[in-house]
Phi, psi and omega in degrees: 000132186246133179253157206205125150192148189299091195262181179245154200304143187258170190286124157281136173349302214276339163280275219307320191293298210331296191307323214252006165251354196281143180244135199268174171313327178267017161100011193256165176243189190034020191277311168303306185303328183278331155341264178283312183322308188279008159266339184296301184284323166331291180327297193273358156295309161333305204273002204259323157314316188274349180271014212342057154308137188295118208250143202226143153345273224206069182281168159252155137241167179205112211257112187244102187261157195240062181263197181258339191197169184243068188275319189246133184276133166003293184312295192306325175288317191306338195274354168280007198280343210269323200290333164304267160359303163298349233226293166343293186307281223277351166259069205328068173256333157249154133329278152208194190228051182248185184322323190267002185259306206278126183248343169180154184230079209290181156220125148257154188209105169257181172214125194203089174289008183255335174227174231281147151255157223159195232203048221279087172302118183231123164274111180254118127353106172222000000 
């Protein structure tokens, strides 16, 4: 069984180190980044609900990244996969997201300016 859902475009690599430089008041680091991650998944829990996915043992995934243009590298988009992964984890759809839940994880990467960019997640059961 392959299960299928959409997230809307993730914080790119290069916003996250931005972010993970940023210094709170008291001079501490990762408080913007520890932030917006937990809103990023919150967000995508919402949406890992509504696809009302199934929850699996042991999956393959495969990450279809969506942009408008080719501004941003391959690399840089794909690093929103940790935020996916987690979001999986805390809507108990995986268990954790370690070597015995995850058996592989592909990235495709298209450009398609006519549509919204994200991230089209498929899940396999294995």
């Amino acid at each position: 069984m392959i299960q299928r859902v959409f997230f809307p475009q993730l914080p790119s690599l290069n916003e996250i180190v931005d972010m993970a430089k940023v210094r709170d008041r008291d001079g501490g680091k990762w408080s913007k980044y520890a932030s917006v991650k937990k809103k990023v998944e919150k967000d995508l829990v919402y949406l890992i609900k509504a696809a009302k996915l199934v929850p699996v043992k042991r999956a393959k995934f495969t990450c279809t990244w969506r942009e408008r243009c080719e501004r941003k590298d391959p690399d840089n988009l794909a690093a929103g996969v940790k935020y996916i992964m987690d979001s999986l984890v805390l809507a108990k759809i995986l268990e954790d997201d370690g070597w015995a839940q995850v058996q592989s994880i592909h990235h495709y990467f298209v450009v398609s300016p006519q549509r919204e960019a994200g991230v089209t997640v498929e899940i396999e059961s294995v």
